[in-house]
Structures are given as C-alpha cells and as structure tokens.
N, CA and C atoms as an extended XYZ file, in Angstrom:
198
Properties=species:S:1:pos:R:3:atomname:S:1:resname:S:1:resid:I:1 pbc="F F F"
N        -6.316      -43.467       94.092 N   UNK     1
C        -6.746      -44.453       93.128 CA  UNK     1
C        -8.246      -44.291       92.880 C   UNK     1
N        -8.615      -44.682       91.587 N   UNK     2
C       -10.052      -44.492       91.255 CA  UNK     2
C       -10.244      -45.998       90.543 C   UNK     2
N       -11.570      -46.381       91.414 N   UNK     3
C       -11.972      -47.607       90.738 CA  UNK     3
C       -10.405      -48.933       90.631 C   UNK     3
N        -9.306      -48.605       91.558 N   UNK     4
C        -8.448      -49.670       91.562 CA  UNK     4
C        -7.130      -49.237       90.366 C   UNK     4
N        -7.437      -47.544       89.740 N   UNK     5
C        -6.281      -47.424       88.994 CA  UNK     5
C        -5.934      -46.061       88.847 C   UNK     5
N        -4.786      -46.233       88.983 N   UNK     6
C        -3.863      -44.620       88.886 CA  UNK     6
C        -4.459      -43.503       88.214 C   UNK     6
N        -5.448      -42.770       89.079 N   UNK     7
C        -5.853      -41.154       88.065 CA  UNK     7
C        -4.941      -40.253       87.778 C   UNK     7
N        -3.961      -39.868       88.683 N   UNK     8
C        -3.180      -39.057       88.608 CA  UNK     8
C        -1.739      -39.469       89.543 C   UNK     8
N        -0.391      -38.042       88.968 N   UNK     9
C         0.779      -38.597       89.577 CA  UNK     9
C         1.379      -37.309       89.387 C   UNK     9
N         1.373      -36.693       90.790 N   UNK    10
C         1.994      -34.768       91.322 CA  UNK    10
C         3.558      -35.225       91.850 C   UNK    10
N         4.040      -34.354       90.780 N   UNK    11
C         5.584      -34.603       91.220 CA  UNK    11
C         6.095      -32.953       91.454 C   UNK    11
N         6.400      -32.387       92.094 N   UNK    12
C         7.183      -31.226       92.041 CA  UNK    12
C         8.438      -31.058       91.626 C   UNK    12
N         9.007      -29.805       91.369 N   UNK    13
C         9.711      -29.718       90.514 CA  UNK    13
C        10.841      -29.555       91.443 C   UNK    13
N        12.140      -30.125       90.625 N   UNK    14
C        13.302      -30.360       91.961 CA  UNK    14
C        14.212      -28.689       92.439 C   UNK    14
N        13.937      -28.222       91.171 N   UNK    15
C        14.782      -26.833       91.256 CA  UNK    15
C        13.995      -25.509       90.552 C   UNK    15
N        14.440      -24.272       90.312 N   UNK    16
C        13.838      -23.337       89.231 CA  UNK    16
C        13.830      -23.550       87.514 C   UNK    16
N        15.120      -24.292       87.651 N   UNK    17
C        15.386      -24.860       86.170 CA  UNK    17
C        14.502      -25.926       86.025 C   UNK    17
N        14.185      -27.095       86.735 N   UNK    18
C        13.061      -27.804       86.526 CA  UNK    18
C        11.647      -27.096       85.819 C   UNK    18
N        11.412      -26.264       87.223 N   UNK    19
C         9.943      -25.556       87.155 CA  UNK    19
C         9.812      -24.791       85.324 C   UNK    19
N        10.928      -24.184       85.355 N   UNK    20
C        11.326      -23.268       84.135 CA  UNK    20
C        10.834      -24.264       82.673 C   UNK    20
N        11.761      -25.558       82.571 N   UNK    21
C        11.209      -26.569       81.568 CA  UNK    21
C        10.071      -27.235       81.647 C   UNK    21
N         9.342      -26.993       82.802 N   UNK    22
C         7.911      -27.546       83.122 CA  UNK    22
C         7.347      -27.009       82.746 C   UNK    22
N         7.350      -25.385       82.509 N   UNK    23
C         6.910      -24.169       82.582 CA  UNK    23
C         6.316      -24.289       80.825 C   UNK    23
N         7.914      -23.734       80.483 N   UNK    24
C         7.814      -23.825       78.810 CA  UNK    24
C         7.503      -25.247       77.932 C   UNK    24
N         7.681      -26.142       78.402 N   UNK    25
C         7.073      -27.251       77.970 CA  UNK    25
C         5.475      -27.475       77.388 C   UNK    25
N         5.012      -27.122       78.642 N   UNK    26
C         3.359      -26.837       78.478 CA  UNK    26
C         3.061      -25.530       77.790 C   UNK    26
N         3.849      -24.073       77.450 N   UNK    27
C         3.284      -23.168       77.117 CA  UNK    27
C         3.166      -23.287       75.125 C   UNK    27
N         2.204      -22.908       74.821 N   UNK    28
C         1.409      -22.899       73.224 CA  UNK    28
C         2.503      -21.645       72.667 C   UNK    28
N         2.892      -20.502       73.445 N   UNK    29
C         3.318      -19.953       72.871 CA  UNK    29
C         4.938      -20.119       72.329 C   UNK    29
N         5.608      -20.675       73.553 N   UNK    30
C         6.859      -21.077       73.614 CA  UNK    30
C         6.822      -21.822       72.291 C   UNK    30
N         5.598      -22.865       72.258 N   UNK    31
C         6.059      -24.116       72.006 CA  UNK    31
C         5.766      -23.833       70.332 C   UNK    31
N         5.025      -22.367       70.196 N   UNK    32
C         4.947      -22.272       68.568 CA  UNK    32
C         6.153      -21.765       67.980 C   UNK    32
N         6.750      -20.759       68.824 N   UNK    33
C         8.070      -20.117       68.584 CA  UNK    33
C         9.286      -21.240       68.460 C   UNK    33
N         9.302      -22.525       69.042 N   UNK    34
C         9.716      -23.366       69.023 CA  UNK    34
C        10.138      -24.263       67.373 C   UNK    34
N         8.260      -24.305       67.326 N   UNK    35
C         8.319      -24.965       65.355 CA  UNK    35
C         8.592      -23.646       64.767 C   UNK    35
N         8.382      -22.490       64.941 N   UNK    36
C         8.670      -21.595       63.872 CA  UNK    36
C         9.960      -21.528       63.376 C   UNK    36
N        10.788      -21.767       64.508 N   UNK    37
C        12.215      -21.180       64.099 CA  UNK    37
C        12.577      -23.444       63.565 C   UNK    37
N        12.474      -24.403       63.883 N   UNK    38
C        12.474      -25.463       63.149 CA  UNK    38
C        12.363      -25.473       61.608 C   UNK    38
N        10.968      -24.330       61.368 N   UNK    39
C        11.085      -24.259       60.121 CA  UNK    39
C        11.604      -23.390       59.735 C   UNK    39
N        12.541      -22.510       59.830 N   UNK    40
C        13.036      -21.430       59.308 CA  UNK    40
C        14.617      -22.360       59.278 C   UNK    40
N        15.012      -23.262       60.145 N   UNK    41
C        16.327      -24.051       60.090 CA  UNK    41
C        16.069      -24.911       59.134 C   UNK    41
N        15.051      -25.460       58.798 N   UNK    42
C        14.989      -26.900       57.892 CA  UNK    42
C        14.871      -25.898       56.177 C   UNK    42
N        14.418      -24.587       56.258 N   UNK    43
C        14.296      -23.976       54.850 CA  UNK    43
C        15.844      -23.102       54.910 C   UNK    43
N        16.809      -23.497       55.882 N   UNK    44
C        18.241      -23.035       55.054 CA  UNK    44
C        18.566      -21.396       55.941 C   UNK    44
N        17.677      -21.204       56.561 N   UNK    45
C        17.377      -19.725       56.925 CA  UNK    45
C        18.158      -19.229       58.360 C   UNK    45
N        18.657      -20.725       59.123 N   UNK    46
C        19.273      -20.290       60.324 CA  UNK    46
C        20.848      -19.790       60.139 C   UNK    46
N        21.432      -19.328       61.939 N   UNK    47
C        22.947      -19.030       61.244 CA  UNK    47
C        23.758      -19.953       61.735 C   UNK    47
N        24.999      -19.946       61.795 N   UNK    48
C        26.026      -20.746       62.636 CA  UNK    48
C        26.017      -20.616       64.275 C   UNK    48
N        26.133      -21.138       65.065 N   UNK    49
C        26.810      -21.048       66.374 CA  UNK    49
C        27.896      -20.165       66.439 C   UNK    49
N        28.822      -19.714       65.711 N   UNK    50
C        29.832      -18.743       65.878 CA  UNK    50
C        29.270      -17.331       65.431 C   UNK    50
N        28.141      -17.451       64.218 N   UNK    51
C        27.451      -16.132       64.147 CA  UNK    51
C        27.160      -15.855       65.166 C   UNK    51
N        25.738      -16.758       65.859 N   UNK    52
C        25.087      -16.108       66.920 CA  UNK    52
C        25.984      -15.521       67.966 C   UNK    52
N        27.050      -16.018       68.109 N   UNK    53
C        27.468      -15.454       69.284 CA  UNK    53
C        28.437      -14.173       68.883 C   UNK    53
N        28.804      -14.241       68.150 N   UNK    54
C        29.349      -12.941       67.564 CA  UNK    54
C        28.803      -11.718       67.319 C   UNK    54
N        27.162      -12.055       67.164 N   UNK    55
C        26.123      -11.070       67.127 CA  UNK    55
C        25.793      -10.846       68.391 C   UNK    55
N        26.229      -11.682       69.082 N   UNK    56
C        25.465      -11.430       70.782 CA  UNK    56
C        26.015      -10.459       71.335 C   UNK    56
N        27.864      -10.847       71.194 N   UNK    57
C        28.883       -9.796       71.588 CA  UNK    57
C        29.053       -8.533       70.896 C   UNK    57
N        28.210       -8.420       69.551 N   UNK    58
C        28.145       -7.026       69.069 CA  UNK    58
C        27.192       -6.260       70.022 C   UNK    58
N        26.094       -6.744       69.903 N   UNK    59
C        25.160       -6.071       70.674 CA  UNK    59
C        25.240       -5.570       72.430 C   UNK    59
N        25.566       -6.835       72.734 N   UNK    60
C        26.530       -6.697       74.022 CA  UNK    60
C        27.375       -5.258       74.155 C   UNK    60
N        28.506       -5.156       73.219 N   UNK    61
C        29.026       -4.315       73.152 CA  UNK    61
C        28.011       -2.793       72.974 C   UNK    61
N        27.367       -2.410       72.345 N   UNK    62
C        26.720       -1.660       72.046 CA  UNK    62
C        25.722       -0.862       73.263 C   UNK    62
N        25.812       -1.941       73.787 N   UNK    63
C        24.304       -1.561       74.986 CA  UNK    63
C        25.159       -1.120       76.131 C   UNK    63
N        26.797       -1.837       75.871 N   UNK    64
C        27.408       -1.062       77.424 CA  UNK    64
C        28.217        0.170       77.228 C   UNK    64
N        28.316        0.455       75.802 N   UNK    65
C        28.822        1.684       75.358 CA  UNK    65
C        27.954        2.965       75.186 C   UNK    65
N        26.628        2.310       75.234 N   UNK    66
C        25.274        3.204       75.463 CA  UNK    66
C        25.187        4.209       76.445 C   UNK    66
C-alpha cells in the first residue's frame, strides 16, 4: 500500500494458456494484426469458417505429400 491505497496487484498466470493470452493481450503487434484483419471482415473481405478450414486441409495435405 502507498499512502493507505492499492499501487499495484501481481497475479500469476494459472496455466501456459493463461500466460499465452497475457502474453498477446499486451503485445502492439498481435494487437495490430488483430484490427487489421477486423477491418478487412467489416469491408466484406473475410471467408467462411468452412473455407478456412478447407484451405487448412488443402495445405495440410500438400505439406505431407511434400
């Protein structure tokens, strides 16, 4: 306590997945890549949930046939 009031409050993180969203939370870069792709969804530009993953499993495929 300073002067009778809470300066600060250290909590650790409960797991790696914690630390991980603690991590990227605070990072500028994450967090620009974050609005970039916001605005690329709000201007019409993103794909479906069944694309992405259909593209995942192409590539997937590709890299183990490599």
């Amino acid at each position: 306590m300073r002067k009778g009031k809470v300066a600060a409050i250290l909590l650790a993180p409960k797991d790696e997945e914690d630390l991980e969203r603690l991590i990227l939370a605070n990072s500028r870069r994450f967090q620009s890549l974050i609005e970039k792709s916001r605005r690329s969804l709000r201007a019409g530009k993103g794909v479906s949930r069944k694309e992405f993953w259909k593209t995942v499993a192409q590539r997937q495929r590709a890299k183990t046939a490599s």
